[in-house]
Backbone as CSV, one residue per row, in Angstrom:
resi,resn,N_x,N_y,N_z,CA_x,CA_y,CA_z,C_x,C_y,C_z
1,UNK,0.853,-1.201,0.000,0.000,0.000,0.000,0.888,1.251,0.000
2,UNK,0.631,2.324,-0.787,1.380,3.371,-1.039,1.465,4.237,0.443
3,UNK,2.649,4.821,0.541,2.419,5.765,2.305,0.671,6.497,2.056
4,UNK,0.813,7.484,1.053,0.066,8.361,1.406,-1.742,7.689,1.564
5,UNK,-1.858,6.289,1.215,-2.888,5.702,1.562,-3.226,5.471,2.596
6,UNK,-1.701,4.645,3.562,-1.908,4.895,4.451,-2.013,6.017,5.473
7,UNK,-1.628,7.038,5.539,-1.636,8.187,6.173,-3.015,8.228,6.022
8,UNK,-3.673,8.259,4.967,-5.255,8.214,4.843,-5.860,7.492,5.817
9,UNK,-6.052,5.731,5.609,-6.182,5.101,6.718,-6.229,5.634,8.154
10,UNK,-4.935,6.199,8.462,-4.362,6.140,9.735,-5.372,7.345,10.032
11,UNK,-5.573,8.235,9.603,-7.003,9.364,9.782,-8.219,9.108,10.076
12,UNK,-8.668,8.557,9.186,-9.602,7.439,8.993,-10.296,6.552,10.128
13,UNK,-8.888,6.026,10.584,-9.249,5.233,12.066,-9.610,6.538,13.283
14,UNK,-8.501,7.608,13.277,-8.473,8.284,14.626,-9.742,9.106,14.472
15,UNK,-10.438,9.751,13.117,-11.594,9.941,13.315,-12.804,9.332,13.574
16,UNK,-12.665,7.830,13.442,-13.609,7.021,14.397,-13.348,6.609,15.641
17,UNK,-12.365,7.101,16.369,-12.057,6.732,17.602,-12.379,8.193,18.095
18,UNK,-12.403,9.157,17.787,-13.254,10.240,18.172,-14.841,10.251,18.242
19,UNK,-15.208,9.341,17.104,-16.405,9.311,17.124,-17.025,8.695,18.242
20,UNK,-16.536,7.988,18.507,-17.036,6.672,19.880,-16.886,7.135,20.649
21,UNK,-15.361,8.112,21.125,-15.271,8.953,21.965,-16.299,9.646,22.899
22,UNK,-16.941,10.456,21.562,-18.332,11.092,22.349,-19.202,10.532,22.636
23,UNK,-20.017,9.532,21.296,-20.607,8.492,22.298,-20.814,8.063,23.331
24,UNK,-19.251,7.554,23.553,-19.110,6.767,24.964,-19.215,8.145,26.347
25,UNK,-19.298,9.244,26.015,-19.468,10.191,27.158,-21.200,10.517,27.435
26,UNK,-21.582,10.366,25.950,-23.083,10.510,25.755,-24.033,9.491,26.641
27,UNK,-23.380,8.533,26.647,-24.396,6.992,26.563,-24.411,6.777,28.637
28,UNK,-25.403,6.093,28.817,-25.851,6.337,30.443,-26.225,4.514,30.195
29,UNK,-25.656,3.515,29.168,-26.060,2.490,29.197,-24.611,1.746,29.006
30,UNK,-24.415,1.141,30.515,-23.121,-0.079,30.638,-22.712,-0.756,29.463
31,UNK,-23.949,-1.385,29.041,-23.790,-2.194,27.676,-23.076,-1.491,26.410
32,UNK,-23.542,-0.917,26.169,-23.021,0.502,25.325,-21.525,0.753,25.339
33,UNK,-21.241,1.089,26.738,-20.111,1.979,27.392,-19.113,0.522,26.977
34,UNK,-19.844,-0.485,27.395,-18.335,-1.859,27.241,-17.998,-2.006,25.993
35,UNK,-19.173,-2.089,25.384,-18.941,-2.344,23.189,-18.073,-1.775,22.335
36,UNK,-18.216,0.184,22.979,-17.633,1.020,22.085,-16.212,0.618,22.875
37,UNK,-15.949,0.288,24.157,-14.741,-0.147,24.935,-14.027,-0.797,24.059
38,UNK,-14.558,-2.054,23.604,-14.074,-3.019,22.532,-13.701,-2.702,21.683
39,UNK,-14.701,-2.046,20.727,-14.059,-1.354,19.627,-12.289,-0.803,19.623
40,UNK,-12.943,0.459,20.811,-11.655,1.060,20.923,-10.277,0.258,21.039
41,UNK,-10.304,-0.450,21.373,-9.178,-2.177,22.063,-8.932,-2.154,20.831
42,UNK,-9.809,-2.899,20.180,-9.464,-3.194,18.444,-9.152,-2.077,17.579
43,UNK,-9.442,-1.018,17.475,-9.075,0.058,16.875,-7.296,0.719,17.469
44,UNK,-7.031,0.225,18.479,-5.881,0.603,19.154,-5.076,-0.164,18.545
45,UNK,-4.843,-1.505,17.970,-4.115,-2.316,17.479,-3.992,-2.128,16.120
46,UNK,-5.110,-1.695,15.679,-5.336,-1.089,13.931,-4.607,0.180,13.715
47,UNK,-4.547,0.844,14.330,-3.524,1.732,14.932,-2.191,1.672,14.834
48,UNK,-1.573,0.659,16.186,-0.203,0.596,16.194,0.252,0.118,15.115
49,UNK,-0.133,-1.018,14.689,0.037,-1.491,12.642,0.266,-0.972,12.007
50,UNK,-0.319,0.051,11.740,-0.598,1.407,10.893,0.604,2.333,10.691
51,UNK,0.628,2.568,12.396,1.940,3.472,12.922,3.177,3.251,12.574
52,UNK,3.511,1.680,12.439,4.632,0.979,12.420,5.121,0.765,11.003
53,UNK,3.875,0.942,10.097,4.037,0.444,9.002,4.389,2.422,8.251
54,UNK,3.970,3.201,8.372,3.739,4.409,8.206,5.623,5.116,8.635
55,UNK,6.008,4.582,10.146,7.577,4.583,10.102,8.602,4.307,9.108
56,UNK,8.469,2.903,9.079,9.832,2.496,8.179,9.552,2.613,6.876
57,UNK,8.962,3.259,6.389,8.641,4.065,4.743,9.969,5.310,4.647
58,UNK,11.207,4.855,4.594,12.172,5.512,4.638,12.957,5.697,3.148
59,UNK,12.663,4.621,2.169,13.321,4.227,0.847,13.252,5.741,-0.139
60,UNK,12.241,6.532,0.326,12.326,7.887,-0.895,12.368,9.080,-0.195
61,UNK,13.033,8.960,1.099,13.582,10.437,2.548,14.425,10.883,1.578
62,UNK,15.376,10.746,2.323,16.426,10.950,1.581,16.378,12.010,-0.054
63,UNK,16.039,11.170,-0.830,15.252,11.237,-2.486,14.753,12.676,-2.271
64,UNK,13.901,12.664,-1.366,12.452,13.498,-1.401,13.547,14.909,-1.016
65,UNK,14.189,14.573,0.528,14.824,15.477,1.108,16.081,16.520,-0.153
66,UNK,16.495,15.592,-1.062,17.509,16.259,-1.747,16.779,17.297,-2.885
67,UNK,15.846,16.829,-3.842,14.834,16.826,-4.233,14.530,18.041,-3.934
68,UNK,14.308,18.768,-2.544,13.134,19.433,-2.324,14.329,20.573,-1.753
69,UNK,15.479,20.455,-1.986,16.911,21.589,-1.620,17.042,21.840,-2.930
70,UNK,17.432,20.622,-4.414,17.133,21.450,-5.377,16.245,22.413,-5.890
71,UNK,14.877,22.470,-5.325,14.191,23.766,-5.542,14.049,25.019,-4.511
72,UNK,15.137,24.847,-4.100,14.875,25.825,-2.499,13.382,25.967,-1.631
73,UNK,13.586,24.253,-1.660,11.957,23.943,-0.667,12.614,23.226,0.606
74,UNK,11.682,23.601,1.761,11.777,23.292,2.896,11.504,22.109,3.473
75,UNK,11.604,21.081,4.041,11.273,19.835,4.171,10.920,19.830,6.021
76,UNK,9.751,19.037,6.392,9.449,18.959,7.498,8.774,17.355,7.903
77,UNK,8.988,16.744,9.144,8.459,15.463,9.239,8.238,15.579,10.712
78,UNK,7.181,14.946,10.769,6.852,14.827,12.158,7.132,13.053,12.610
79,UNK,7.883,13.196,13.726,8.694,11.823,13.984,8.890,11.864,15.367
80,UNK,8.237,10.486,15.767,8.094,10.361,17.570,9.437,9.590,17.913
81,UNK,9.994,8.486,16.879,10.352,7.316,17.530,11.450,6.929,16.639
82,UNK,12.150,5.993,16.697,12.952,5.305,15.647,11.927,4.554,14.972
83,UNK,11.838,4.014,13.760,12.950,4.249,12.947,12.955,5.385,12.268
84,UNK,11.399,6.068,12.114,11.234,6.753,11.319,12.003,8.554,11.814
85,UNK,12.104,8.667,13.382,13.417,9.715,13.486,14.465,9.967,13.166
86,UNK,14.925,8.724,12.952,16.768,8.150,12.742,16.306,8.625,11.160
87,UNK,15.486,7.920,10.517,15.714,7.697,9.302,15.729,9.272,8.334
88,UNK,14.891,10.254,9.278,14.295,11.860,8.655,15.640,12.507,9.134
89,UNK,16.231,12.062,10.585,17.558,13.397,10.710,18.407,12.923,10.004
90,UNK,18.871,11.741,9.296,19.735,11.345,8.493,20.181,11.501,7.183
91,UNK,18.498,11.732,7.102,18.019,12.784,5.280,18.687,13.711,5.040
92,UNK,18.876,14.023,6.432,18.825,15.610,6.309,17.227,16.584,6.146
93,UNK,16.362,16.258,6.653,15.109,16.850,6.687,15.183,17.946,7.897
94,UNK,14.718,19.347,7.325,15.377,20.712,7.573,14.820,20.880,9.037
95,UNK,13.202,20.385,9.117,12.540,20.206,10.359,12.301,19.046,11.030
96,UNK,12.323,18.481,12.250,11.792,17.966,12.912,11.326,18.300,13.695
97,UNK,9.998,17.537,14.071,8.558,18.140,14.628,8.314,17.169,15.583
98,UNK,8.355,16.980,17.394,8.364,16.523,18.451,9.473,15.256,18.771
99,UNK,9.974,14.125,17.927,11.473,14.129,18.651,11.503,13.469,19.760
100,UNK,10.010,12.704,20.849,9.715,12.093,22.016,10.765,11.624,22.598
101,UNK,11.741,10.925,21.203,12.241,9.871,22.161,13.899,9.896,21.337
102,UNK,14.465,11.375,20.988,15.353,11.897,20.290,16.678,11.274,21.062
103,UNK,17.543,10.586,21.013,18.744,10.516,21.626,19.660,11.626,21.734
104,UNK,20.780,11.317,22.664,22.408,12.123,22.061,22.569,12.053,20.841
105,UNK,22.585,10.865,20.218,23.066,10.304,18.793,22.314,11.545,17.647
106,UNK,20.777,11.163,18.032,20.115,12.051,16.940,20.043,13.497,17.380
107,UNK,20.431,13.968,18.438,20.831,15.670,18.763,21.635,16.281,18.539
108,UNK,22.794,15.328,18.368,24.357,15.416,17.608,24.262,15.460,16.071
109,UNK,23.108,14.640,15.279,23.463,14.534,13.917,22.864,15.581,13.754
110,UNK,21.831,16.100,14.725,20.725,17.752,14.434,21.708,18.807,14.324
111,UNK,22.609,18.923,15.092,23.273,19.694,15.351,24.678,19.801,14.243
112,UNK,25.292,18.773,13.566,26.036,18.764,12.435,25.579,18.581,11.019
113,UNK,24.310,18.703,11.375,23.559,19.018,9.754,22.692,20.420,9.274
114,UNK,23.032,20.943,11.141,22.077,22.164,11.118,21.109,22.297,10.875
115,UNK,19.846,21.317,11.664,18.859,21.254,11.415,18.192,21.917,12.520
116,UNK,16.467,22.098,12.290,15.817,22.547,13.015,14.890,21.540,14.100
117,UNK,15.064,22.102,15.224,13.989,21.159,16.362,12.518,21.462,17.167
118,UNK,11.746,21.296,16.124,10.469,21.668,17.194,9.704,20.867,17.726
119,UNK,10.153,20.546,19.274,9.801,19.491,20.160,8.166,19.475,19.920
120,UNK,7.314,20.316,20.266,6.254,20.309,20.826,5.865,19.678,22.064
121,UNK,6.138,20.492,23.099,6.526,19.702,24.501,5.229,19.549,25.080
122,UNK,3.552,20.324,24.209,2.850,19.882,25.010,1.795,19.000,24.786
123,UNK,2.626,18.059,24.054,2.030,16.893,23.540,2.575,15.884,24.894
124,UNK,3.192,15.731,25.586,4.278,15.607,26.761,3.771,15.769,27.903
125,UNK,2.859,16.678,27.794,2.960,17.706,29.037,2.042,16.950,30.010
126,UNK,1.996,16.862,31.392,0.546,16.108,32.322,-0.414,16.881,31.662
127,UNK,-0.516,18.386,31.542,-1.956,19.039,31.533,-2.047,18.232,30.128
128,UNK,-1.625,18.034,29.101,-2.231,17.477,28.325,-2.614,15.311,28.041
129,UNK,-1.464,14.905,28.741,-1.661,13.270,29.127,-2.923,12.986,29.558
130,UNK,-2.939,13.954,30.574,-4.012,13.660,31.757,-5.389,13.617,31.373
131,UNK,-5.551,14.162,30.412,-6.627,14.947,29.754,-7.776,13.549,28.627
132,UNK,-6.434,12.516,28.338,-6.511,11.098,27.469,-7.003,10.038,27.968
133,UNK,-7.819,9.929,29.125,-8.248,8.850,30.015,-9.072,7.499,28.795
134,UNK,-10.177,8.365,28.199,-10.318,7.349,26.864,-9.646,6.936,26.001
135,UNK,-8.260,7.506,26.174,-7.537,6.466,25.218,-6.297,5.966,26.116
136,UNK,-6.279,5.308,26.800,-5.302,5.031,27.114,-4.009,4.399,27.282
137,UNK,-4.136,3.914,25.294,-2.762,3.246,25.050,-2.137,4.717,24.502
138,UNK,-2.834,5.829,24.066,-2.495,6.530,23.456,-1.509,7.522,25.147
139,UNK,-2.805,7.564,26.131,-2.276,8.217,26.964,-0.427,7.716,28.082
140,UNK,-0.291,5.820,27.781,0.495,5.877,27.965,2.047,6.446,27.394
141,UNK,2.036,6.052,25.855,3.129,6.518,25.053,2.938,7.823,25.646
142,UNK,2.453,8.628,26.094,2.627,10.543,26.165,3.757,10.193,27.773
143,UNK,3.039,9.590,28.596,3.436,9.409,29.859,5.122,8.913,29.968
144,UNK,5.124,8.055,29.003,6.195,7.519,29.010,7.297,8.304,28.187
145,UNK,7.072,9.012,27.430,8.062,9.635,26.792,8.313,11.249,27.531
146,UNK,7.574,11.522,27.932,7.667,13.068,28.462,8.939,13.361,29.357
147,UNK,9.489,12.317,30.109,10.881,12.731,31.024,11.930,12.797,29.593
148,UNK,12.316,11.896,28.697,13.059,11.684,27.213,13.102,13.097,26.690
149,UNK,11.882,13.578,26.003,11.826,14.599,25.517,12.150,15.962,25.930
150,UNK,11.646,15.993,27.318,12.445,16.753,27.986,13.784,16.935,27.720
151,UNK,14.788,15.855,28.157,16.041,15.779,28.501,16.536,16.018,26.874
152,UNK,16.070,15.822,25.976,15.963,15.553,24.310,16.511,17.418,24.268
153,UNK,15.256,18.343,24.626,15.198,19.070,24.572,16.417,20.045,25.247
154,UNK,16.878,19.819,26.775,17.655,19.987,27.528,19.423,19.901,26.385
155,UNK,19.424,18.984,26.063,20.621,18.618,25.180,20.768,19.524,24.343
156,UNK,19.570,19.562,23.406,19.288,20.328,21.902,19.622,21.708,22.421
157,UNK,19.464,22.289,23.461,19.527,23.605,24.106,21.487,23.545,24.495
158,UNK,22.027,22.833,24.537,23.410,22.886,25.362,24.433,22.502,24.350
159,UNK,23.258,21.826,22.990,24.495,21.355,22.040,24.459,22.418,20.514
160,UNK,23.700,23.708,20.934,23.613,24.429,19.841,22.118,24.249,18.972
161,UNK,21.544,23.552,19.237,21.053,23.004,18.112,19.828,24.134,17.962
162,UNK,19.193,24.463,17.087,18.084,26.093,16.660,16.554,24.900,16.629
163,UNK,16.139,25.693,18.148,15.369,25.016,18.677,13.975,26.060,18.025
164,UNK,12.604,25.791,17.622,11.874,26.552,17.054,10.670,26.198,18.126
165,UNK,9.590,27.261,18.155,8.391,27.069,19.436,6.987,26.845,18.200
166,UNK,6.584,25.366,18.514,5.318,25.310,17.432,4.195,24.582,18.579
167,UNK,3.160,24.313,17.759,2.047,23.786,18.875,1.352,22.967,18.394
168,UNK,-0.114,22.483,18.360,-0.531,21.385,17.919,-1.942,21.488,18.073
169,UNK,-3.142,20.951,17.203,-5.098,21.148,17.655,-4.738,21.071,19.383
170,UNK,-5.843,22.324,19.784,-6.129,21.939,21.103,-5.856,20.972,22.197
171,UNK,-6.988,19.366,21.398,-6.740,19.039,22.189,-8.458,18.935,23.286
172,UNK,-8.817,17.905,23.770,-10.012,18.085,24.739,-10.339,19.088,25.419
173,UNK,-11.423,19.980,24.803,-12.381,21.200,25.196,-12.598,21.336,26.880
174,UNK,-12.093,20.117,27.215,-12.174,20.488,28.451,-10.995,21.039,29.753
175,UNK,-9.971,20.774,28.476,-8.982,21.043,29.560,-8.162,22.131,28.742
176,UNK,-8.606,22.645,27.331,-7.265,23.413,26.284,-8.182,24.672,25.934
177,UNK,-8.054,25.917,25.978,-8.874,27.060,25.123,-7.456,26.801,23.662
178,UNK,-8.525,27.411,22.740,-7.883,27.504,21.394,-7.354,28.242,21.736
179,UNK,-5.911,28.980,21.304,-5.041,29.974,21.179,-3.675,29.821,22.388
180,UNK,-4.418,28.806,23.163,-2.941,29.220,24.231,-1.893,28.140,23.881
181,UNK,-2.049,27.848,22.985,-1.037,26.525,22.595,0.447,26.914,22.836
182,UNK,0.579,28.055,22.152,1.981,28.853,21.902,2.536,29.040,23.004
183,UNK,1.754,30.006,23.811,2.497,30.557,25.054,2.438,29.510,25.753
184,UNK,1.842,28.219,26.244,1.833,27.035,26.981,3.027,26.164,26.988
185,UNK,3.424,26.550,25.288,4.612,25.926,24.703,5.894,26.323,25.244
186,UNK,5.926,27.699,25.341,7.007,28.590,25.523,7.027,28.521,27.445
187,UNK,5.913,28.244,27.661,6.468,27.888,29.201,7.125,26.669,29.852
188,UNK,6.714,25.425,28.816,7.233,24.260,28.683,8.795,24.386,28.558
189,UNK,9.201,25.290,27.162,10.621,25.291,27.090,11.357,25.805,28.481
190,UNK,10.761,27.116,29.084,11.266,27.621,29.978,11.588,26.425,31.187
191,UNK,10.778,25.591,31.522,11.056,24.370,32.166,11.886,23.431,31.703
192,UNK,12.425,23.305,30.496,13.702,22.685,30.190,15.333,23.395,30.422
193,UNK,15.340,24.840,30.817,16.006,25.338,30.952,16.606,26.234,30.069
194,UNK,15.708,27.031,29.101,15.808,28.084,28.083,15.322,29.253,28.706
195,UNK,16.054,30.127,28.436,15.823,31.519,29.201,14.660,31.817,28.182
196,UNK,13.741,33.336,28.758,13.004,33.464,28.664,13.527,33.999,26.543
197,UNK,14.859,35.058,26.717,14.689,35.304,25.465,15.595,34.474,24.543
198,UNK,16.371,33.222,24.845,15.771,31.760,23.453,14.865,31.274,23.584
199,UNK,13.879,31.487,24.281,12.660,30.909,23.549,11.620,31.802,22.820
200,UNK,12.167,33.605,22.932,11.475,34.242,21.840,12.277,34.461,20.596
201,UNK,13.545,33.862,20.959,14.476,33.868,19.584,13.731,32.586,18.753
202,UNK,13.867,31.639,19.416,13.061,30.359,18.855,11.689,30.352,18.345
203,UNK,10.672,31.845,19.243,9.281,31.564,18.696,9.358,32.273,17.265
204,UNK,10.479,33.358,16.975,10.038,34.751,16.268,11.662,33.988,15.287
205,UNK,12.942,34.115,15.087,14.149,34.401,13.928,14.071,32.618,14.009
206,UNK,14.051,32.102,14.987,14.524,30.493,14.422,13.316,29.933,13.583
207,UNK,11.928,30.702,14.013,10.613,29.568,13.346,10.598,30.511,11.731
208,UNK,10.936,31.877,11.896,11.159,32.530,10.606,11.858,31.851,9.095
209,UNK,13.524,31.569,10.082,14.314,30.682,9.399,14.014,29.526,8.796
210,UNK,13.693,28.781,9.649,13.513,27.182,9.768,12.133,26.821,8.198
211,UNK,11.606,28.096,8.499,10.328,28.333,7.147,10.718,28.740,5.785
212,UNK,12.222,29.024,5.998,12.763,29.894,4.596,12.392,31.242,4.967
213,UNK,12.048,31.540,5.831,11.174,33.290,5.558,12.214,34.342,6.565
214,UNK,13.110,34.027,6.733,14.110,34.773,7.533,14.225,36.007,6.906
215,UNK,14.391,36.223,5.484,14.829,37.480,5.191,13.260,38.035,4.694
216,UNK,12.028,37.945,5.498,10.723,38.654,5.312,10.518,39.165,6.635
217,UNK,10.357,37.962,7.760,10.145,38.066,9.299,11.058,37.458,10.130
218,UNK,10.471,37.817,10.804,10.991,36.729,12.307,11.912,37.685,13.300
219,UNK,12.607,38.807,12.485,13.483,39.935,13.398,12.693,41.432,13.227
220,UNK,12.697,42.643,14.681,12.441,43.506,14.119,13.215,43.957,13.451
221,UNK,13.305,44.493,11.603,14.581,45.018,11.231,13.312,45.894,9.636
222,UNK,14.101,46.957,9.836,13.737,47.711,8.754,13.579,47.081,7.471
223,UNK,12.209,47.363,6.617,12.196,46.382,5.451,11.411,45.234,5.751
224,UNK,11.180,45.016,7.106,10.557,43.072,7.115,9.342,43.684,7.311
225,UNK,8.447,42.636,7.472,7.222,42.433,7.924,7.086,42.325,9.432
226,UNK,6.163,42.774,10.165,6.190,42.220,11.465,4.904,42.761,12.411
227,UNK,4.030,41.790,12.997,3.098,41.762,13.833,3.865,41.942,15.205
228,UNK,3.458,42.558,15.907,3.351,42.922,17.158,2.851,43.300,18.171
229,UNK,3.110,42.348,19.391,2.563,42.427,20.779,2.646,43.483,22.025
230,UNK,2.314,44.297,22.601,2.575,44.984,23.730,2.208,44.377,24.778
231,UNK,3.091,44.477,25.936,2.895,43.909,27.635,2.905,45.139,28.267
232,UNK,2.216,44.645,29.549,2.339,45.976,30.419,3.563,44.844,31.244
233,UNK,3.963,43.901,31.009,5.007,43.034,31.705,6.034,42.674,31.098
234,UNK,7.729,42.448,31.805,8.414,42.211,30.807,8.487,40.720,30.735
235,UNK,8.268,39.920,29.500,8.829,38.592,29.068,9.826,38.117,29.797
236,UNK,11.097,38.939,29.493,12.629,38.805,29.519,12.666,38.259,31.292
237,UNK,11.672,38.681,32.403,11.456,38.378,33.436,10.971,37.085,33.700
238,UNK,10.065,36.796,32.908,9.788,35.845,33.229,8.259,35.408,31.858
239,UNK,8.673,34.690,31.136,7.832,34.034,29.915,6.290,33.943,30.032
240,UNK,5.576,33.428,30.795,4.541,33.603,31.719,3.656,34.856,31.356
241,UNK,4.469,35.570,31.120,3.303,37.015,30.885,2.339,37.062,29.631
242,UNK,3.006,36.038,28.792,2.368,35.713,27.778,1.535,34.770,27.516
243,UNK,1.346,34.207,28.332,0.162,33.296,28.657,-1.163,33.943,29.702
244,UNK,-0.426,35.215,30.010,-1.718,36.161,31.023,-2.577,36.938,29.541
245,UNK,-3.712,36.667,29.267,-4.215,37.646,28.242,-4.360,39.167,29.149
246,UNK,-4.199,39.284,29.800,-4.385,40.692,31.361,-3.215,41.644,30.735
247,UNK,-2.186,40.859,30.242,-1.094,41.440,30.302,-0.642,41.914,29.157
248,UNK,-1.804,41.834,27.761,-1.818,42.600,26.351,-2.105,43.992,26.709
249,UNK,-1.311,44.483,26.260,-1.655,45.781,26.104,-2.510,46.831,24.737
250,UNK,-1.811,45.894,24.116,-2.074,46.149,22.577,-1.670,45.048,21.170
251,UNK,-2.596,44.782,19.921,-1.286,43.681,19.066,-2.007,44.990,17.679
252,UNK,-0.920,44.606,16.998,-0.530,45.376,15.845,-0.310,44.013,14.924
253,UNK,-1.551,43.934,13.662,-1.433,42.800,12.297,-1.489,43.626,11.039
254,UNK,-0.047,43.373,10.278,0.299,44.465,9.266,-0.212,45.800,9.528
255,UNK,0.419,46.217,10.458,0.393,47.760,10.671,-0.952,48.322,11.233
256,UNK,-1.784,47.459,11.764,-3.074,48.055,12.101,-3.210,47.866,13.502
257,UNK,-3.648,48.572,14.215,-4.185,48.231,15.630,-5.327,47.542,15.779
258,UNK,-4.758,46.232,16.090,-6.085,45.404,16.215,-6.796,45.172,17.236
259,UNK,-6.033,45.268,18.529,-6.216,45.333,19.977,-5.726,46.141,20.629
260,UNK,-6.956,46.886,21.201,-6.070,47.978,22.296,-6.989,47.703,23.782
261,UNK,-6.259,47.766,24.793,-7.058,47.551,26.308,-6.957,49.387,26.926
């Protein structure tokens, strides 16, 4: 079966495991509650198959990765695990996108190929694990990788490597508002041990870069483009302020005042 079929598939399934999802919150009947249980069991294994098979699809990285430098295109993969991590930092693929279970080995080859790292730490995070009780093969892999990624991250920070701040859907309505992904993110890094301003170098010139778009945004500099935030607090103190909406003062999108308090 061709990857991109499966990637289809693999959608396919997780939007019916959402579906049951609600169901199973809807339904006030045991019988019910055990069936869609089952399902889910069986759909969890249809899953890991999927997952495994969707990894070692490594034969046209490489290919794709060189490929996509001859046209001055950017290459990005999202990769939890071996093989399919080993196999994308080896490409040379410009981004990697969360990294769970990233070694020395693969932080070292990040770092001598000059690649980019965007953990997404709050895929990791308890507030978000915790949140997975209905799935809970899904909720262990989060549990289990979150000390790794961390330390993943910790390294990537000490060995040079141009760490970028990205985020991910919400996430269960009950525990995520839309929009705070970013700043949630950026407090995560701060807990790996990134001062407050690499991780606005990382949200604003490394995610600029890492996109090709360095010489449009990402720095204030005469000539670029650039949206901007006002605090009545400083960042540089402490990251946090940006996760207070209290603490906007004002944002500016292409030159307009869009928010003023």
């Amino acid at each position: 079966m061709q990857q991109y079929e499966l990637l289809w598939k693999y959608q396919q399934v997780d939007m019916e495991l959402d579906q049951y999802e609600r169901e199973m919150r809807a339904s006030s009947n045991r019988k019910e509650l055990l069936k869609h249980r089952d399902f889910l069991l069986e759909q969890q294994n249809v899953l890991k198959k999927i997952e495994a098979d969707v990894e070692i699809m490594s034969d046209r990285m490489e290919a794709l990765a060189d490929e996509a430098r001859a046209w001055d295109l950017k290459t990005v993969v999202h990769a939890h695990t071996d093989p399919g991590l080993h196999n994308a930092i080896v490409a040379g693929i410009e981004q990697i996108h969360h990294g769970q279970w990233a070694s020395p080995e693969h932080i070292r080859i990040m770092q001598e190929k000059n690649l980019y790292y965007m953990p997404i730490l709050k895929i990791t995070s308890q507030r978000n694990y915790s949140s997975w009780d209905s799935r809970p093969w899904m909720q262990k892999k989060m549990m289990d990788a979150a000390p790794n990624h961390r330390d993943a991250v910790r390294l990537a920070k000490e060995m040079g490597v141009k760490l970028m701040v990205g985020c991910i859907y919400p996430g269960p309505g009950d525990r995520w508002v839309c929009g705070e992904g970013t700043s949630f993110e950026m407090m995560e890094m701060q807990k790996c041990g990134l001062t407050p301003m690499e991780i606005l170098v990382a949200a604003t010139k490394h995610n600029a870069e890492g996109y090709g778009k360095g010489h449009e945004i990402g720095t204030l500099e005469p000539g670029k483009q650039a949206d901007v935030v006002i605090l009545d607090k400083d960042p540089l103190a402490d990251i946090s302020v940006l996760h207070d909406q209290q603490s906007i003062c004002a944002v500016f999108c292409d030159g307009r005042n869009v928010y003023h308090r």
